[in-house]
C-alpha positions in Angstrom: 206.6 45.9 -51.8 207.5 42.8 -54.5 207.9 41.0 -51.6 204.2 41.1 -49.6 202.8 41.0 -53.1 204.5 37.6 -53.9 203.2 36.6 -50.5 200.2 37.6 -50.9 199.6 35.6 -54.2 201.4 32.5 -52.4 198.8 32.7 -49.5 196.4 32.8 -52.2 197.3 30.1 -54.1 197.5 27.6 -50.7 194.1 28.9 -49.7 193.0 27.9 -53.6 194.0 24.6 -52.9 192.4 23.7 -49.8 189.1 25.2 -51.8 189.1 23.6 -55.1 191.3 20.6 -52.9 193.9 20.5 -55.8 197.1 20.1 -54.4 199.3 21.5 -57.2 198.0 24.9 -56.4 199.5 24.7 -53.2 202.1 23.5 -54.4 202.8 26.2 -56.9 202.1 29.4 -53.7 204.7 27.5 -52.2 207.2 28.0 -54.9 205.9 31.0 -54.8 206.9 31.6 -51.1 210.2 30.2 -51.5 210.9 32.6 -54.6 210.0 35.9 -52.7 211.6 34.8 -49.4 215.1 34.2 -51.4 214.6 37.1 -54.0 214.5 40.0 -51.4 217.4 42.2 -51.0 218.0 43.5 -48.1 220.8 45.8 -48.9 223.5 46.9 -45.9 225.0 50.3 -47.0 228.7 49.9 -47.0 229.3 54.0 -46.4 227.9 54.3 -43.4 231.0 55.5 -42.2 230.7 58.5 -44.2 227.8 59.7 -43.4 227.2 59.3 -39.9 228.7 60.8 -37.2 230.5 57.9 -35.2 232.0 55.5 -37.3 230.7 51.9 -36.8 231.3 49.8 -33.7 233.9 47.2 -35.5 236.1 50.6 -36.4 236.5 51.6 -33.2 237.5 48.3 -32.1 240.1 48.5 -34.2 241.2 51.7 -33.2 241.1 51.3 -29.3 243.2 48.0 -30.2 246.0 49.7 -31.3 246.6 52.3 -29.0 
């Protein structure tokens, strides 16, 4: 949710600029942009063996290798 409200206030911001035509507003929803873009997590569980029902494709790699 952070992240489509930071892009929302950086589309904003751009569409500020070409209004009022001052460039540092743009300048600033891009910063904007750039800080939601690299401040969103997208976090990978690391259990997801343990709760699902057939273990992940890499482990049973591993297992068909060594048999």
């Amino acid at each position: 949710m952070r992240f489509l409200l930071l892009l929302g206030c950086a589309a904003a911001c751009v569409a500020l600029s070409f209004a009022w035509r001052e460039p540092w507003i743009g300048a600033v929803g891009l910063l904007v942009a750039f800080a939601a873009m690299f401040t969103d997590r997208d976090d990978v569980p690391l259990d997801d063996e343990k709760r699902a029902y057939e273990p992940t494709a890499t482990v049973r790699k591993m297992r068909a290798r060594d048999r």
